[in-house]
C-alpha positions in Angstrom: 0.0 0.0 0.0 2.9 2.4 1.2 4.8 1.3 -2.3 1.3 2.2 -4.1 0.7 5.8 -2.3 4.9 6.6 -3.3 4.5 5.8 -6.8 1.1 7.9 -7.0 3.0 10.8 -5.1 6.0 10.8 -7.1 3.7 10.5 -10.0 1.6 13.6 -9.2 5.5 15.5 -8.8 6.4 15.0 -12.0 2.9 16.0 -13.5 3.6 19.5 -11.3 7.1 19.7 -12.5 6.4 19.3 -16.3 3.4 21.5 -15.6 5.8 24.3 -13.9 8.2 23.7 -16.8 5.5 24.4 -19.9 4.0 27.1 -17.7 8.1 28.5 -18.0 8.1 27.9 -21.4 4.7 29.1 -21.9 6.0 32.7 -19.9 8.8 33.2 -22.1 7.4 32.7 -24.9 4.4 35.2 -24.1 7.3 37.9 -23.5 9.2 37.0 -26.8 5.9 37.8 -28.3 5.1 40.9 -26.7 8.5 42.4 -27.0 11.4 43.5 -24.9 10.1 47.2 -24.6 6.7 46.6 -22.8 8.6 43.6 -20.6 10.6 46.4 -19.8 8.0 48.7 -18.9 6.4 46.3 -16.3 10.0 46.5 -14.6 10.1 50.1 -14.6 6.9 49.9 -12.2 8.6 47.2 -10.2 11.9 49.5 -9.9 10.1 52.3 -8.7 9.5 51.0 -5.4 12.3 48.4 -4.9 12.8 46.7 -2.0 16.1 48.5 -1.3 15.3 51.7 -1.5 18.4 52.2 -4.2 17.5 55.4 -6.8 16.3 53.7 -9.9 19.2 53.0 -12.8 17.4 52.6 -15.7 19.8 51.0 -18.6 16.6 49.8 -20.9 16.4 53.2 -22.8 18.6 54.0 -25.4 17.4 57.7 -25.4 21.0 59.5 -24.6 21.3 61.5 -21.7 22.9 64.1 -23.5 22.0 67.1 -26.3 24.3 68.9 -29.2 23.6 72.8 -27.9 24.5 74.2 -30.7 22.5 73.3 -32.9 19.6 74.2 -30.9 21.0 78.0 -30.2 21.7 78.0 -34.0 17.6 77.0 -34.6 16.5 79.7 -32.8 19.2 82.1 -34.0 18.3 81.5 -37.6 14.1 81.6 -36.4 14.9 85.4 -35.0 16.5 86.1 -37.9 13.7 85.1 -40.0 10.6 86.7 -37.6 12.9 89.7 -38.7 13.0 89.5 -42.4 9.4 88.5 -42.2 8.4 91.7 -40.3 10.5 93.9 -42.9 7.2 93.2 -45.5 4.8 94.5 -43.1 4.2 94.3 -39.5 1.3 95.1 -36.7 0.6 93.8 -34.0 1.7 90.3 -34.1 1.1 90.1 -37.4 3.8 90.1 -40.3 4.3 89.6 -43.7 6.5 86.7 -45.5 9.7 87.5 -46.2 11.4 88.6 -49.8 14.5 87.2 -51.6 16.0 90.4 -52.9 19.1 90.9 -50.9 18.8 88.8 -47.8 22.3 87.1 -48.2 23.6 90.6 -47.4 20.9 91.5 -44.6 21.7 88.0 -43.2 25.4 89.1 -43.4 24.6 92.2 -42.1 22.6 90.5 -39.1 25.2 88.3 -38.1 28.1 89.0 -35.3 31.1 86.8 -36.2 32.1 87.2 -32.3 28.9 85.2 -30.8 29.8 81.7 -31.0 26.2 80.8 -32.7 26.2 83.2 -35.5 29.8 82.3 -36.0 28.2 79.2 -36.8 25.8 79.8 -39.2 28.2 82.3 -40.9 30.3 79.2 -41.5 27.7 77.0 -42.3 26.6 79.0 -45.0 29.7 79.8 -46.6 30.1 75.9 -46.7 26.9 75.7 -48.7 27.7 78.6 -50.8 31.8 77.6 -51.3 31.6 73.5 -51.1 28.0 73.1 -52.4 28.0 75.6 -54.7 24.4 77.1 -53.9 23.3 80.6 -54.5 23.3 82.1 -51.1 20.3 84.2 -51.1 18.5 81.1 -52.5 19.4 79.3 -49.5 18.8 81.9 -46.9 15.5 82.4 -48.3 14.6 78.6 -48.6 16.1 78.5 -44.4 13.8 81.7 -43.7 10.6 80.0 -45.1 11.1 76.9 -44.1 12.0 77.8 -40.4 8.8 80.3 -40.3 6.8 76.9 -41.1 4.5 78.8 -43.6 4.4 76.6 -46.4 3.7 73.2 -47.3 7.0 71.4 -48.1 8.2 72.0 -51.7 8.8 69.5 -53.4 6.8 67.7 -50.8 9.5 65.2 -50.4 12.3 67.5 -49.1 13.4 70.6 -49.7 16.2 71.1 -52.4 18.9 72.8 -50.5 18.2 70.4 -47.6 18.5 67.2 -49.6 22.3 68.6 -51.2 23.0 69.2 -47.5 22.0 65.9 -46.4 23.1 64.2 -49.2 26.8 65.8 -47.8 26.5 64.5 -44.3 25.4 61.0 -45.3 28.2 60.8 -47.2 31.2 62.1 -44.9 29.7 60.2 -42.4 28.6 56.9 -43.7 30.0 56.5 -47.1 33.5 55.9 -46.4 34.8 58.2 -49.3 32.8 56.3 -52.1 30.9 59.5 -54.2 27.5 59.3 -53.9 26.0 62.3 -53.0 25.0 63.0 -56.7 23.1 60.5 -57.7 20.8 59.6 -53.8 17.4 61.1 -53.1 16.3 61.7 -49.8 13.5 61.6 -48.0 13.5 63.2 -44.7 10.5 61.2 -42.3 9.4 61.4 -38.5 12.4 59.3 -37.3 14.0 56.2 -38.3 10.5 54.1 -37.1 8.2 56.3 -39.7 11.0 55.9 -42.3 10.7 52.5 -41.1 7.0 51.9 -41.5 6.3 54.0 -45.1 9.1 51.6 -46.7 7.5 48.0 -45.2 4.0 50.2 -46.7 5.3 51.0 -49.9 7.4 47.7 -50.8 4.1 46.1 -50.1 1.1 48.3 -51.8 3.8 48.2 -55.3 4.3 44.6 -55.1 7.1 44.3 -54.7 6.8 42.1 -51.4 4.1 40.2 -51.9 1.9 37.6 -49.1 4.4 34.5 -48.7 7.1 36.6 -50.1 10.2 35.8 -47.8 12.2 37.9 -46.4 15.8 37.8 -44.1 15.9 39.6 -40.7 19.8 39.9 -39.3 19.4 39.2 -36.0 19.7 40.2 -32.6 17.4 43.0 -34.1 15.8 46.2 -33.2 12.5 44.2 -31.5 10.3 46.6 -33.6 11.6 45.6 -37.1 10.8 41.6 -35.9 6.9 42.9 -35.4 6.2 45.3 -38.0 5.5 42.4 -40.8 3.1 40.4 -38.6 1.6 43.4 -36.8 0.8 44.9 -40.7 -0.3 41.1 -41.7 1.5 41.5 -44.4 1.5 37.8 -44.8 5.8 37.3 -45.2 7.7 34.5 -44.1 10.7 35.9 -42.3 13.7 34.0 -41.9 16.7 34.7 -39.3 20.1 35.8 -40.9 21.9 35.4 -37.6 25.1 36.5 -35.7 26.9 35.4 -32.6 28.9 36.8 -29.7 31.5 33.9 -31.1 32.0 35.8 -34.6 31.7 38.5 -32.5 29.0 39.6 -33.7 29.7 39.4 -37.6 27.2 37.3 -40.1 28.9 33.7 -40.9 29.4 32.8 -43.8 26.3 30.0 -43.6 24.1 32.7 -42.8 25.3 35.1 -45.7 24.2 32.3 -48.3 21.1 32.3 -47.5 20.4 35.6 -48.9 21.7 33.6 -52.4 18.2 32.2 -52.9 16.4 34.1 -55.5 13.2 33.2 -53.6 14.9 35.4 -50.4 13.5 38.5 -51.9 14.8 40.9 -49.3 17.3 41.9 -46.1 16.6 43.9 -43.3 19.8 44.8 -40.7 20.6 47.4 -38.3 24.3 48.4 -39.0 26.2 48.6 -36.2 23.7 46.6 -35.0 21.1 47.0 -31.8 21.7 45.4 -29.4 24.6 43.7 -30.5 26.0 47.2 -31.1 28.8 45.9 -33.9 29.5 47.3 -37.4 29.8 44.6 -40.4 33.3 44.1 -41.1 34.9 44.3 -44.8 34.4 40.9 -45.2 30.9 40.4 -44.7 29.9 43.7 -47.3 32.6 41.9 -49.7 30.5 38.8 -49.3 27.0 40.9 -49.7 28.4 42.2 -52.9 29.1 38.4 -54.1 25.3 37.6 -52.5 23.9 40.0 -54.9 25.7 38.6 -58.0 23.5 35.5 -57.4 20.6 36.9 -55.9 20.0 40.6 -57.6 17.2 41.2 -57.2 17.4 41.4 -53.4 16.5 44.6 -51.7 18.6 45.4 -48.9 17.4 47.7 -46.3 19.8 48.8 -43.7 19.3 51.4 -40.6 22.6 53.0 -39.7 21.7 55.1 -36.9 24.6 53.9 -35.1 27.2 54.7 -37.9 28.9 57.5 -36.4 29.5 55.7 -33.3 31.7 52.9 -35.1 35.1 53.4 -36.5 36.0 53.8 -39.9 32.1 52.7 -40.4 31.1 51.8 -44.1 27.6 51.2 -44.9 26.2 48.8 -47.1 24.5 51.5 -48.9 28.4 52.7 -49.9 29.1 49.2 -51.8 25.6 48.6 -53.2 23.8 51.4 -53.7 21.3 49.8 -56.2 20.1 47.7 -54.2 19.8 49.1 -50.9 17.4 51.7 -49.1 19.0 53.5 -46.6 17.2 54.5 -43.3 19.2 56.8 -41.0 18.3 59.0 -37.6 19.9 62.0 -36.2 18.4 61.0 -32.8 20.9 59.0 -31.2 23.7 61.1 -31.9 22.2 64.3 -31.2 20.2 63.7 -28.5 16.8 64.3 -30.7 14.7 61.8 -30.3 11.6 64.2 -29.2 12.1 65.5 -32.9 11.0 62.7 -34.9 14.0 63.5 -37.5 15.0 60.4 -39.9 15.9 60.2 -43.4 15.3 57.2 -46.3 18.0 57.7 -48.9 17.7 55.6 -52.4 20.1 55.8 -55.0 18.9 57.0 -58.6 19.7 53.6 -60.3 17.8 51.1 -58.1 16.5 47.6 -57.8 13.1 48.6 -57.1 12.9 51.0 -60.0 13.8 48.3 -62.0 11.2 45.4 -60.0 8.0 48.2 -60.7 8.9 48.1 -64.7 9.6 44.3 -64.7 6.1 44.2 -62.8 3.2 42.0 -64.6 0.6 43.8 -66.5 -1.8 43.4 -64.3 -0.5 45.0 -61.3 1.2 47.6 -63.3 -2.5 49.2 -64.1 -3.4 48.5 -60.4 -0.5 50.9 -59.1 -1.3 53.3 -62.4 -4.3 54.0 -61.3 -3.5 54.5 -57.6 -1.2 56.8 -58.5 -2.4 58.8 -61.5 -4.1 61.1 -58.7 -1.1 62.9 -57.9 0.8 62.2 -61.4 -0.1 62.6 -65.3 3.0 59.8 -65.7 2.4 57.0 -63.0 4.5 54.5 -64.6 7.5 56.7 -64.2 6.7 57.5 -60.6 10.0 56.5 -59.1 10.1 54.3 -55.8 11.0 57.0 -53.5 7.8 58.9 -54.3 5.9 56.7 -54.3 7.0 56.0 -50.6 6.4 59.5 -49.6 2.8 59.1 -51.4 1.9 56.1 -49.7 3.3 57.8 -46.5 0.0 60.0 -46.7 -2.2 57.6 -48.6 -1.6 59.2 -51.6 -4.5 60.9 -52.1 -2.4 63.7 -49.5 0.9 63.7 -51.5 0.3 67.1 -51.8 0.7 68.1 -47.9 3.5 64.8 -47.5 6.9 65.4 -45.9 8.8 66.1 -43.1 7.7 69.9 -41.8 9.9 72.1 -42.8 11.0 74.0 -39.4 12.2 70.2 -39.2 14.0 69.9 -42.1 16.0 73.2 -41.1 17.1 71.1 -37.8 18.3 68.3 -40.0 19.9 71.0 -42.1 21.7 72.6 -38.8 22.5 69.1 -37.2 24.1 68.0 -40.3 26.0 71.4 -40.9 27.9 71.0 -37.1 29.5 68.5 -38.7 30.7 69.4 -42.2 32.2 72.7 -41.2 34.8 70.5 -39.4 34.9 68.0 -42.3 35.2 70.8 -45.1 37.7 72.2 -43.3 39.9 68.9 -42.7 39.2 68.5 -38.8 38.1 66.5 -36.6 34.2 66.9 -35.5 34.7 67.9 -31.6 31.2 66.8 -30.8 31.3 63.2 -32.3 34.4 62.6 -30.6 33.1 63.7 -27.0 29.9 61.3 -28.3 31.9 58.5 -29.0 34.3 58.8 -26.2 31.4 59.3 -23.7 29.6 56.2 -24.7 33.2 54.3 -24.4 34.1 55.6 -21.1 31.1 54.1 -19.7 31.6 51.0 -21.4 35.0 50.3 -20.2 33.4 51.2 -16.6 30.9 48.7 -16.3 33.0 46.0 -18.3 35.5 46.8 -15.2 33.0 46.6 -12.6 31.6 43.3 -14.2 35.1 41.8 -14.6 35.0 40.9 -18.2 36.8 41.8 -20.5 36.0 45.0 -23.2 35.8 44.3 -26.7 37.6 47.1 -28.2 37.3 45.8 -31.9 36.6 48.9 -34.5 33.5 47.4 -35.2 32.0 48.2 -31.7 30.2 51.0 -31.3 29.9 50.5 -28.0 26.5 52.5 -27.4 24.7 49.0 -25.9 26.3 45.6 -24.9 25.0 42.5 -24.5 25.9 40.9 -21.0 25.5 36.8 -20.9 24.4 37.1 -17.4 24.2 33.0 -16.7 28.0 33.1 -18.1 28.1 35.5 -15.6 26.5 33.6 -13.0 29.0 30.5 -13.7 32.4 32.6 -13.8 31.2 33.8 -10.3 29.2 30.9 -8.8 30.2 27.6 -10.8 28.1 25.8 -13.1 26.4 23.8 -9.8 24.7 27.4 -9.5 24.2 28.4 -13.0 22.0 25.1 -13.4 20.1 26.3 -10.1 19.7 29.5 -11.6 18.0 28.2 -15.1 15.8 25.8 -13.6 14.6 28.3 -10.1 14.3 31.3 -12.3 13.4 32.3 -16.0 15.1 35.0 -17.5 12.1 37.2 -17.1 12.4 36.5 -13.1 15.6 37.7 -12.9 14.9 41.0 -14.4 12.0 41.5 -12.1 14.0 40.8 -9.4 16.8 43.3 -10.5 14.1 45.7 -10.9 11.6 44.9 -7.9 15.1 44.1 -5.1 18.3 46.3 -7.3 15.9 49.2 -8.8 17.6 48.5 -12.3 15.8 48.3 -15.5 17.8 46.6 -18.4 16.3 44.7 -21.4 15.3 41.0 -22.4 17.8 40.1 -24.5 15.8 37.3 -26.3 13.5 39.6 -27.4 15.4 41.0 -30.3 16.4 37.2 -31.0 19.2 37.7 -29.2 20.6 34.0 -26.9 19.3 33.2 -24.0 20.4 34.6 -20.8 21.5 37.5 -22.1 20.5 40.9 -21.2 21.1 44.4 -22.9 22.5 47.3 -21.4 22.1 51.0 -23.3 25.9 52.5 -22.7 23.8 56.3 -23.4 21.3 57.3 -21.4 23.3 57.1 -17.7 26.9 58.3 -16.5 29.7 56.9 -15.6 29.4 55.6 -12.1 25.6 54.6 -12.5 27.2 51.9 -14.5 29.6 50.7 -11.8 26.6 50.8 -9.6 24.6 48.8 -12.1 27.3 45.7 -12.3 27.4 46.2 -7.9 23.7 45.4 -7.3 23.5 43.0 -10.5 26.4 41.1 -8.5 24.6 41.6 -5.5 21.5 40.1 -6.5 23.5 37.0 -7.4 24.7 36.8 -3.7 21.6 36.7 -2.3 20.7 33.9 -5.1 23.5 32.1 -4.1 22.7 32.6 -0.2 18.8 31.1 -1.2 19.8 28.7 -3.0 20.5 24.8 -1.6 24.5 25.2 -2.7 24.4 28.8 -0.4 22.4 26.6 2.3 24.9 23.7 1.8 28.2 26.3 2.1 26.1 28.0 5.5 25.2 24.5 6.9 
């Protein structure tokens, strides 16, 4: 009887313990689904009140914790200005005309002191457009003045045509790695790097060009956003993983690479240097992207370099294949901007998806000719770009799309800050401090976690993924790392760092980065909050150890 009760007993354990076990596969699959930004907003709640009373550390945002002044003082230097020229037409009250072109590169000279650090600025800035662009400068004073006062709809409603040559001049110094481009890519300024983002997954799908079971390759770890946006639209894609690896540190293998041969891989989505991983693609792998698309060229490659500045010697892919690859880029990160909403798409001339629309069958060629012959006489020759910023207002508002222009003068000023230096041979002061500040903090928490910094080129060093069960076993032995994966999920332990530590940091897995990882924004705290971060995250193990039955063992 006693025999028949045990088995039953030890029966009815292993029913709980499977049951525990799906239930903790169940969890983290729920949170892989709803993605690592609202996990981490449930943990922001949790820090808020932790049980140590610690100030919270939040390391889940990737928003910077710093701002580029001068561009700002520069924005509302050139807005006086142009209240000013606007009132010379006619003012009362607060009321006032629009301002006139005759003579206002001399009344702009005339306004400007060279001795006040902000309009020695934009007296440099604009002798850069007027020396190294070659623009006429009361053309571009007058386009700055109208566009700053915000009273007109952008024109051309995709971007304004000194902004796009001064864009186009940024991109290109900063991302191009000397190849000459800057003549032959249109621009698109949008609402951030998301909204550039959104309007291209839109328009590559409403021109046919990805169709429903269409697939598509995602390099991952990825931006958890970009791994939603073609199941959240239902676009019906199949999405396949194009992976890297802490152990190629974080570079695409070679494996990986071929997959994008397979003509029925019809395009490539990547974050370059990537998020989270934070790493640039080396030499070899764009080599290996230009062989990919000698077998596969049709592929459309979209990349987001947001990061590019913060990498060494950075190279995009747009530099090596222009034709095929859309270009998404955001001043946010490096300017501390995000509150604008200021991104770009940039698409070369000569381009694969120029190329797909004509090679398009009949049929859907009179579908998209008559969508779009309500903002054009010649639809068929609607180039891809425009048609992205016509789909970005559902065409039928093409005539009132684009950026704002007060905007587009901030793009126009953030970009600027940086080409006076490069026109001029020097280095950019403020992207050093940027990159130096991010790497400072890096090395600190590396330091404080005892690992060791990767200082590879390729690093950008703005996030870092931490393996925190390698970190568990290099501190605790592998008796306590398989405690630790079998007591707590990952999700658990970031509660717990939240709820017991007061620090936020992100679920690694859920931008299909490996398990047990966590990610940790270098840009949005200083210095010692980092040290702090690796002390309680160390902590917290302590008292793991201390709970668990090897810390009872050792106490015993």
């Amino acid at each position: 009887m006693m025999k028949r009760i045990f088995c039953i007993l030890l029966c009815i354990g292993m029913i709980l313990v499977a049951a525990a076990s799906a239930d903790q596969e169940a969890e983290e699959q729920l949170m892989k689904e709803i993605g690592a930004f609202e996990i981490t907003a449930e943990q922001r709640v949790l820090a808020s009140t932790n049980v140590a009373g610690y100030p919270v550390l939040d390391a889940g945002r990737g928003n910077p914790n710093w701002i580029n002044t001068q561009t700002r003082y520069a924005f509302t230097r050139i807005m006086n200005f142009a209240v000013g020229e606007c009132e010379l037409t006619f003012h009362e009250g607060s009321m006032a005309g629009q301002a006139k072109k005759e003579g206002i590169g001399e009344r702009f000279d005339a306004a400007m002191d060279p001795n006040d650090p902000t309009d020695a600025f934009l007296i440099a800035a604009v002798d850069y457009c007027v020396m190294t662009l070659g623009m006429d400068k009361d053309s571009l004073i007058k386009e700055l003045v109208d566009a700053v006062i915000g009273d007109y709809y952008p024109d051309p409603s995709r971007c304004l045509p000194h902004t796009e040559a001064i864009l186009n001049a940024f991109l290109q110094a900063t991302l191009f790695d000397g190849a000459e481009l800057s003549d032959q890519t249109g621009i698109f300024p949008t609402e951030g790097g998301s909204a550039a983002m959104v309007y291209i997954f839109e328009a590559l799908s409403h021109n046919r060009l990805l169709k429903a079971g269409d697939t598509i390759a995602i390099a991952t770890p990825i931006f958890t956003p970009y791994m939603q946006i073609p199941s959240v639209k239902d676009y019906g894609l199949v999405s396949i993983d194009v992976s890297s690896s802490a152990g190629d540190n974080w570079d695409i293998a070679e494996a990986e690479l071929a997959k994008l041969e397979d003509p029925s891989v019809k395009a490539f989505f990547l974050v370059n240097p990537s998020n989270p991983a934070s790493h640039a693609l080396s030499d070899k792998t764009l080599e290996r992207l230009v062989q990919v698309i000698e077998k596969n060229p049709d592929l459309i490659i979209l990349t987001d370099d947001v990061y590019g500045t913060f990498a060494q010697d950075f190279k995009s892919v747009y530099a090596i294949l222009p034709g095929n690859t859309i270009l998404v880029y955001s001043f946010s990160k490096l300017y501390g901007v995000t509150g604008w909403r200021v991104g770009l798409i940039a698409m070369n001339e000569h381009n694969v998806c120029d190329r797909l629309l004509a090679e398009l069958p009949e049929e859907d060629k009179a579908y998209l000719r008559a969508e779009y012959s309500i903002v054009t006489t010649d639809p068929d020759s609607m180039p891809f770009l425009d048609r992205v910023v016509a789909d970005s207002r559902s065409i039928g508002l093409y005539h009132t799309s684009g950026l704002s222009t007060p905007s587009q003068v901030f793009m126009d000023l953030l970009a600027l800050s940086h080409l006076v230096y490069e026109d001029a041979g020097l280095e950019d002061p403020y992207i050093r401090l940027a990159n130096d500040t991010v790497h400072e903090r890096y090395a600190a928490l590396m330091s404080a976690l005892g690992l060791i910094p990767d200082e590879s080129e390729a690093n950008a060093q703005y996030y870092t993924l931490v393996d925190v069960y390698a970190l568990a076993e290099a501190n605790y032995g592998t008796e306590f790392l398989q405690w630790l994966q079998t007591e707590k999920t990952e999700i658990d332990f970031l509660n717990d760092l939240a709820a017991r530590k007061g620090v936020v940091l992100m679920y690694g897995p859920g931008f299909n980065a490996p398990e047990g990882t966590v990610r940790i924004s270098l840009a949005n705290l200083n210095t010692e909050d980092y040290v702090e971060i690796a002390r309680r995250l160390l902590e917290l193990f302590d008292e793991y150890y201390a709970e668990s039955e090897i810390g009872l063992a050792d106490a015993a």
